[in-house]
C-alpha positions in Angstrom: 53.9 -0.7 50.1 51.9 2.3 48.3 53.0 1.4 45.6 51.9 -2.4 45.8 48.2 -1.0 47.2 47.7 1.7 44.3 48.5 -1.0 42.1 46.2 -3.9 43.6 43.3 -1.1 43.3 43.8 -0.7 40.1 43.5 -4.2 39.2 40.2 -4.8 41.5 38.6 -1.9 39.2 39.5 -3.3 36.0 38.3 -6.4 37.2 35.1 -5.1 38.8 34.6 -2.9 35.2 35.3 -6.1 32.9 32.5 -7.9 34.9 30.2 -5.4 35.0 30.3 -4.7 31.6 30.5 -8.7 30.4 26.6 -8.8 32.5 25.2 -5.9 30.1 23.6 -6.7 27.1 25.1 -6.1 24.0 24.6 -2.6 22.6 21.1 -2.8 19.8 21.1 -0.6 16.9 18.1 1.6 17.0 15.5 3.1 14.0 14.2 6.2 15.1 10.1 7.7 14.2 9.1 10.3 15.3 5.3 11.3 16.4 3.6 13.7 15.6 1.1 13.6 17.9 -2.2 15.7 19.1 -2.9 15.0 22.7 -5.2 18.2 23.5 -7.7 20.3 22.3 -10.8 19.6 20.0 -9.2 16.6 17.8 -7.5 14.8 20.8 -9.7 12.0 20.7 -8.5 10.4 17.4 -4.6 11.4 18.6 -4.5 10.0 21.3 -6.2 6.4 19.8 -4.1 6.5 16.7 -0.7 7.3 17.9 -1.8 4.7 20.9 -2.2 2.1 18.4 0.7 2.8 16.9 2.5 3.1 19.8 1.5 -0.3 21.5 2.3 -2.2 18.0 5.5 -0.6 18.1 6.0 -1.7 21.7 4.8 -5.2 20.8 7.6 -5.7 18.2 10.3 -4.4 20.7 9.1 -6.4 23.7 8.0 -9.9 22.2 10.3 -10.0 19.0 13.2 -7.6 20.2 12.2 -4.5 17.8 12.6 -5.2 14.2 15.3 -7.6 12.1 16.8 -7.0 15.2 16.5 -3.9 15.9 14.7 -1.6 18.4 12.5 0.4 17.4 12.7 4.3 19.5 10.7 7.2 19.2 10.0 10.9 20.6 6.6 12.5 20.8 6.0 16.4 19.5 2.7 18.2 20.0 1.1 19.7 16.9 -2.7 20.5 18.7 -4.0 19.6 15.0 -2.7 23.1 14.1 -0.5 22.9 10.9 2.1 25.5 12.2 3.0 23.0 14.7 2.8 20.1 12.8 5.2 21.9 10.2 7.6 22.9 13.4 7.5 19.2 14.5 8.5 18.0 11.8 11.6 20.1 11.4 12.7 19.7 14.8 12.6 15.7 14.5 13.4 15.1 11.0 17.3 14.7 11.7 17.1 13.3 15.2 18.6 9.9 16.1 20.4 9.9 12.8 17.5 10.6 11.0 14.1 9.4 11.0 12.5 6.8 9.0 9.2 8.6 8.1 7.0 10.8 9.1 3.2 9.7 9.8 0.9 13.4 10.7 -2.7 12.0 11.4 -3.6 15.9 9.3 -4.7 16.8 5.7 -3.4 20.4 6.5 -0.1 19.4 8.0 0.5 16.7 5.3 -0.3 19.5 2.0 2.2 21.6 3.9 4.9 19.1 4.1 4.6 17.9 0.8 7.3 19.2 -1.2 9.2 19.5 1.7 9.3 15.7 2.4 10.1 15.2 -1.4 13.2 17.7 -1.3 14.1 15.4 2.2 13.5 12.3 0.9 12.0 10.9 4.1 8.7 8.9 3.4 5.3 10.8 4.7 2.4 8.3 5.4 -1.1 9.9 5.2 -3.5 6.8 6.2 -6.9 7.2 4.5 -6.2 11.2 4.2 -3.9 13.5 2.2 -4.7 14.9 -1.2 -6.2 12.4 -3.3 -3.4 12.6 -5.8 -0.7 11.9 -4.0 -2.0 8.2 -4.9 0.3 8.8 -8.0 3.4 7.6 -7.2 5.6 8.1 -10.4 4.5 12.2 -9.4 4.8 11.7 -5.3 7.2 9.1 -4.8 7.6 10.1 -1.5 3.9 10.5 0.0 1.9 7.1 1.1 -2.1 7.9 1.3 -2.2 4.1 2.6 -5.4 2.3 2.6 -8.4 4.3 1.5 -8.7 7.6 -1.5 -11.2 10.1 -0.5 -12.9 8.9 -4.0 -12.9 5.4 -3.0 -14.7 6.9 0.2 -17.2 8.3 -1.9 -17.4 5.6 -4.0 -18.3 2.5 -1.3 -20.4 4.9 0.5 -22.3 5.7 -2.8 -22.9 1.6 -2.9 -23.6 1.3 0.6 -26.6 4.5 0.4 -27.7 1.5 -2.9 -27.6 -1.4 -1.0 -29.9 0.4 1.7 -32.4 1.3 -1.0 -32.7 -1.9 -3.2 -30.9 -4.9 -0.5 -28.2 -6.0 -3.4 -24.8 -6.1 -2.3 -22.7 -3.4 -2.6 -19.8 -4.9 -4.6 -22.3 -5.2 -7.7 -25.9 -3.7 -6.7 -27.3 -1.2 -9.9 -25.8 2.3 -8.9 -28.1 4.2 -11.5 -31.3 2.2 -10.9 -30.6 2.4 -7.1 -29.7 6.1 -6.9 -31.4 8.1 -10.2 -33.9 10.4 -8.7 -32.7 10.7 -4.9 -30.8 13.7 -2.9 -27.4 13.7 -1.3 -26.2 16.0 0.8 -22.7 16.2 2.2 -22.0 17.8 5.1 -18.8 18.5 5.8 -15.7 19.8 7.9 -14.4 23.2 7.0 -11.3 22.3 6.5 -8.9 20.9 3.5 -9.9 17.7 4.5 -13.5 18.1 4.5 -13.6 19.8 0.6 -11.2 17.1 -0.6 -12.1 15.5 -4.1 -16.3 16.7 -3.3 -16.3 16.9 -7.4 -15.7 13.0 -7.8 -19.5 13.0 -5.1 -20.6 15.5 -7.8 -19.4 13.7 -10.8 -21.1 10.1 -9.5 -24.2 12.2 -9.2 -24.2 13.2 -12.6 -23.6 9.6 -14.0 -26.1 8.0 -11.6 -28.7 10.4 -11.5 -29.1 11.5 -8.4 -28.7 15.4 -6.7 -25.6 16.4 -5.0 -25.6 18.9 -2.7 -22.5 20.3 -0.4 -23.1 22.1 2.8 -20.2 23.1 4.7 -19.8 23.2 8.7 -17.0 26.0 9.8 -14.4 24.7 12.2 -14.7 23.0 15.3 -18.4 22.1 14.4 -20.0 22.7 17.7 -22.3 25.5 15.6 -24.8 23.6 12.8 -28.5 25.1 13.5 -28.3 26.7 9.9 -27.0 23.8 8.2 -29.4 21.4 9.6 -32.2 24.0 8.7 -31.2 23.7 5.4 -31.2 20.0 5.5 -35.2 19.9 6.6 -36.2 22.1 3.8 -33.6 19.6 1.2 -35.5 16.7 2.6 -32.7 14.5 1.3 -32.7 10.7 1.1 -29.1 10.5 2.5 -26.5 12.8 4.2 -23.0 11.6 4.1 -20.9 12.8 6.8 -17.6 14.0 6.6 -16.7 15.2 9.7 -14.2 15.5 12.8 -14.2 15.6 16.2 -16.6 17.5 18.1 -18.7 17.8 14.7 -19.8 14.7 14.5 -21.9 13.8 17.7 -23.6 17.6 17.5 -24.4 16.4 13.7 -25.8 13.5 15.0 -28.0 15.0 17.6 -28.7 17.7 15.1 -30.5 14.8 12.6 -32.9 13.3 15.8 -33.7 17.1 16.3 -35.3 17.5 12.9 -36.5 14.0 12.1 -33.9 13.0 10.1 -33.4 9.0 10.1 -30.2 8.3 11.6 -29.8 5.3 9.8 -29.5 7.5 6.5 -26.5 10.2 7.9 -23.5 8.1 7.1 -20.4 8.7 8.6 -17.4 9.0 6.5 -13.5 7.8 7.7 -13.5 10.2 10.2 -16.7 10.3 11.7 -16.4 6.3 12.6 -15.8 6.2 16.3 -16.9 5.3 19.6 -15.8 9.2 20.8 -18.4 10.4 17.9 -21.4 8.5 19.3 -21.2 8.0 22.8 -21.7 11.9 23.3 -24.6 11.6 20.9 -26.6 9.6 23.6 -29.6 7.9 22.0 -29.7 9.6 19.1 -26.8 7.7 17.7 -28.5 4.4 17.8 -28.2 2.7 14.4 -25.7 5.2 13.4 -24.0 3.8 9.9 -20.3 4.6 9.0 -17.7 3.6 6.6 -14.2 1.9 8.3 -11.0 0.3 7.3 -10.5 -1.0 10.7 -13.5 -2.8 12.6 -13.9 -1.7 15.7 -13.6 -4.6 18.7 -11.0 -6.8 20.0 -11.6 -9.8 17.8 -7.4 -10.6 16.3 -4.4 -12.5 17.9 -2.3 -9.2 17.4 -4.9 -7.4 19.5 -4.9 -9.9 22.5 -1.1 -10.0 22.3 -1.3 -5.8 22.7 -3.0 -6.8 25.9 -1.4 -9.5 27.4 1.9 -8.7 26.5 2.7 -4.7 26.1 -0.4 -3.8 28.7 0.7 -6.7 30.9 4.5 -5.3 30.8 2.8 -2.0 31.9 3.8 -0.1 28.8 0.6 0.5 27.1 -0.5 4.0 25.8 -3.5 4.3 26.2 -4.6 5.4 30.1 -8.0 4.6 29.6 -8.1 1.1 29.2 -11.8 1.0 27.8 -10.7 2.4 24.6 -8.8 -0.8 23.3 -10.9 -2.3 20.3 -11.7 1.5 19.8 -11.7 2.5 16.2 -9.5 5.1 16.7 -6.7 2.7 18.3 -7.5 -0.5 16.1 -6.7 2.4 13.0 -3.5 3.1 14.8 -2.8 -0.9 15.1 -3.3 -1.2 11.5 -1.1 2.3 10.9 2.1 0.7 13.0 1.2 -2.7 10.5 2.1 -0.8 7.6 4.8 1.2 9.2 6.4 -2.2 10.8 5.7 -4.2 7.3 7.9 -1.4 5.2 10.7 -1.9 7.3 10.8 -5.6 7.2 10.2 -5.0 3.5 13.1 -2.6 2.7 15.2 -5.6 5.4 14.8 -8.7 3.0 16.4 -5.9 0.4 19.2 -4.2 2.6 19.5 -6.8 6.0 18.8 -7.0 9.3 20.1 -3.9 9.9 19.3 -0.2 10.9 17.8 1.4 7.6 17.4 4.9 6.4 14.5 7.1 5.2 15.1 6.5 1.2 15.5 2.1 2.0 12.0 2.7 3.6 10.1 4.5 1.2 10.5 1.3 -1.1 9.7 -1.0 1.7 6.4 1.3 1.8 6.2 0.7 -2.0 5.8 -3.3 -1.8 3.5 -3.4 0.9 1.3 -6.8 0.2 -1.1 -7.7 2.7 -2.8 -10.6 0.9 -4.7 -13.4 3.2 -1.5 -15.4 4.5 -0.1 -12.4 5.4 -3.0 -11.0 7.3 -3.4 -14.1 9.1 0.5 -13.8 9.8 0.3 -10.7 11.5 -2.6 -11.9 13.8 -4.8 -9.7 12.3 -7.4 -11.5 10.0 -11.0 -9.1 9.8 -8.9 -6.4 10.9 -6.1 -5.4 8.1 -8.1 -5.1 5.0 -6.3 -6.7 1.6 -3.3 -4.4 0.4 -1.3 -4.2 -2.3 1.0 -1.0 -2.8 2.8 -0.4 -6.0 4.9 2.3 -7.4 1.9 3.9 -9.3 -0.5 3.3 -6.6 0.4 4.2 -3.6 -2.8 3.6 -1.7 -3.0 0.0 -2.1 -5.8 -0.7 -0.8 -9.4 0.8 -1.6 -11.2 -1.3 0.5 -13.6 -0.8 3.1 -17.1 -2.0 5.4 -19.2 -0.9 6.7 -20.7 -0.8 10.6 -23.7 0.2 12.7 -23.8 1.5 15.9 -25.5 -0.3 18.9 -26.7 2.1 21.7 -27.9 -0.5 24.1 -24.8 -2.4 23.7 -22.6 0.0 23.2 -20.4 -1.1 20.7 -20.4 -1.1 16.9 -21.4 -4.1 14.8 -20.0 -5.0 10.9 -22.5 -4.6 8.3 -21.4 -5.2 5.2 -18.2 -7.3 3.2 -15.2 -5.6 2.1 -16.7 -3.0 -0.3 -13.8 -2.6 -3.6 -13.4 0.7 -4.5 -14.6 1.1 -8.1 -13.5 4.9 -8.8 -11.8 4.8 -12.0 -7.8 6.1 -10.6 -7.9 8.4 -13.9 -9.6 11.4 -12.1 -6.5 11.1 -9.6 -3.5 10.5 -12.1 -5.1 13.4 -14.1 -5.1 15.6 -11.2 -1.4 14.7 -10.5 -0.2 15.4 -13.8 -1.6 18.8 -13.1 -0.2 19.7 -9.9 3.6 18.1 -11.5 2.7 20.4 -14.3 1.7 23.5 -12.5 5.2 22.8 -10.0 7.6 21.6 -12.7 7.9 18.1 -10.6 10.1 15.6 -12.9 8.2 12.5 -13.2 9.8 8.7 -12.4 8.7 6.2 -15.1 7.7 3.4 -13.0 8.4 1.2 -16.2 11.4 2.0 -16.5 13.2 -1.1 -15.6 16.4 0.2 -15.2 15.6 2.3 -12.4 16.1 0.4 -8.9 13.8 2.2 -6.9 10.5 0.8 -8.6 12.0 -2.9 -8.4 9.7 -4.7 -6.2 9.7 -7.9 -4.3 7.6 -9.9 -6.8 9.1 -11.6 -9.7 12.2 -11.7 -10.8 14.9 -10.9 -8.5 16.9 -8.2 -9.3 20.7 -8.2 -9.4 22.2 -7.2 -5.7 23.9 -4.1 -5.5 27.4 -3.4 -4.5 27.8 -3.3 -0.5 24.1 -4.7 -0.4 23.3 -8.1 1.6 21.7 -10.9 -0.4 18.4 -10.6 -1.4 15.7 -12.8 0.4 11.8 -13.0 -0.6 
């Protein structure tokens, strides 16, 4: 009769296990990023908006189009504070989690020099949107690093056009540099930091073709200190200041301009010195504030609206203060988790539907297109400037507009088209022939048609490799 019992028990939790398992879902594969992330301290305002951006879009795919290919996208946060100790330090620690990651994406010019040969002797793709060193465009000498989007010359270069287009009305895409610009003052004031001295000889070498004076001022780290600087600037009496600054700099260099007189239409903000967290402090002196973006500020796209509705409505949105969607800051981030998502559906239509590694990603970075039909695709038409990534280039994009800030309304309004980078790319391939030189880096030949990795997804299709799924366009 015990026997019989033990024996019927046995059965009922086999059963009950069988049917309990048969209501689960079937197990996902995963692709694991991690983020590096800077919630505190003097930066935390563009952390928390870009990895928020990134975040929700990343959210968006897993929750409305179950992750990727198929696959769910997962993630674990690390605090680098902006300090490049840390960042280094994250990025060991959660390089080799989850069975590796797919890239690694630090919103830091001082955290990405750091990691550069170190990403390269990983092979795990580094992403370094509109930041970086300038060469690392150069992809036949960094396969591995993506400066997506915008070059600190191409910076220079549409914000040169823009300071023309004030003076003589043209548009920027064609207005007469040297008849706009011979005979006025520049200054640049900037961030004292690798990222603030980046590539400030390509400012000084458009002043020497188009005539006009190029000075450089510096601002030490954080920024909140700039009586000196802004002394210096009254005596100057410049026609323009261009602005390359970061957090807390930027609204005390605004106020700083309104205390002397300076017209704060004529201080233009550079990348990083674009947002509603550098103006709003500034008051009233910010109004008709000009800086450059790659990512409008405003909620204006379907991809943006489907953020809301769907991952803020699911109550899985990152950003507690719900005021800052549209932000610059987390539009950036939407556009930064674009790229990211596009690379792995890139390096899928090569590989499958299938969890991927660091080394398929890095060429799903490499054939990044965003013409118009995919822009309008991805719901995000005004918002995603054109790109086109290549194994030479790996910026892709060099596009840009401009925006000026409304005080009254409190929001920022587009001024200009897409402005096209016109700095010749020679200044940056010469630079990175240096730095392989200088590091004895062995160089890919990105003609060379017999190496796979600089295939792309245009043309021809390549022959499929053993124990790779057919190839789809």
């Amino acid at each position: 009769m015990i026997r019989k019992n033990i024996k019927r028990t046995i059965v009922l939790a086999i059963s009950f296990t069988a049917l309990l398992l048969g209501s689960l879902p079937a197990f996902s594969e995963q692709m694991y990023i991690p983020i590096p992330s800077y919630r505190v301290g003097p930066y935390a305002a563009g952390g928390t908006g870009y990895y928020g951006g990134i975040l929700d879009y990343y959210n968006l795919k897993n929750i409305r189009d179950g992750g990727v290919g198929g696959v769910q996208l997962i993630w674990s946060e690390c605090e680098t504070e902006y300090a490049v100790e840390r960042g280094v330090e994250c990025y060991k620690r959660m390089k080799d989690r989850e069975g590796g990651a797919l890239f690694f994406d630090p919103l830091s010019v001082g955290i990405a020099i750091a990691l550069n040969e170190v990403v390269r002797a990983d092979k795990i793709p580094m992403i370094t949107v509109n930041h970086g060193m300038s060469e690392t465009m150069d992809g036949e000498v960094f396969p591995y690093v993506f400066p997506l989007g915008m070059g600190v010359p191409d910076e220079y270069n549409a914000t040169v056009r823009f300071m023309a287009h004030l003076v003589t009305g043209d548009n920027p895409n064609t207005v007469d540099l040297k008849a706009a610009m011979s005979g006025k003052k520049v200054v640049t004031l900037f961030h004292g930091s690798p990222y603030g001295r980046n590539a400030l000889e390509y400012m000084d070498a458009m002043g020497e073709e188009y005539g006009f004076e190029h000075h450089k001022i510096e601002i030490p780290h954080p920024g909140n200190e700039q009586g000196s600087q802004w002394t210096r600037i009254r005596k100057l009496k410049p026609d323009f200041v261009f602005l390359r600054g970061w957090g807390v700099m930027n609204p005390v260099a605004i106020q700083a301009a309104a205390r002397i007189g300076f017209p704060v239409d004529h201080l233009i903000g550079n990348i990083w010195s674009n947002s509603d967290e550098d103006v709003r402090p500034a008051g009233k002196a910010a109004h008709g504030y000009q800086a450059i973006t790659t990512h409008p500020a405003g909620i204006f796209t379907k991809v943006q609206q489907e953020i809301i509705d769907i991952v803020y409505g699911d109550g899985k949105g990152d950003l507690q203060d719900k005021s800052r969607l549209g932000s610059v800051y987390h539009n950036l981030g939407i556009t930064a988790g674009i790229m990211h998502v596009e690379a792995i559906i890139n390096a899928q239509k090569r590989w499958g539907n299938k969890a991927l590694n660091a080394r398929q990603v890095r060429w799903g970075f490499e054939n990044i297109y965003f013409d118009e039909k995919r822009v309008e695709e991805l719901g995000a038409t005004g918002l995603l400037a054109p790109m086109k990534v290549t194994c030479k280039d790996h910026i892709g994009g060099h596009n840009s507009k401009f925006q000026k800030y409304d005080v009254e309304k409190r929001q920022w309004e587009i001024v200009t088209p897409w402005i096209k980078s016109q700095a010749p790319p020679e200044m940056l391939y010469s630079l990175a022939e240096i730095y392989r030189s200088e590091n004895k880096i062995e160089k890919r030949d990105c003609n060379n048609p017999d190496d796979r990795d600089n295939w792309t997804l245009e043309g021809e299709q390549p022959p499929v490799p053993e124990g790779v799924s057919t190839w789809s366009s």
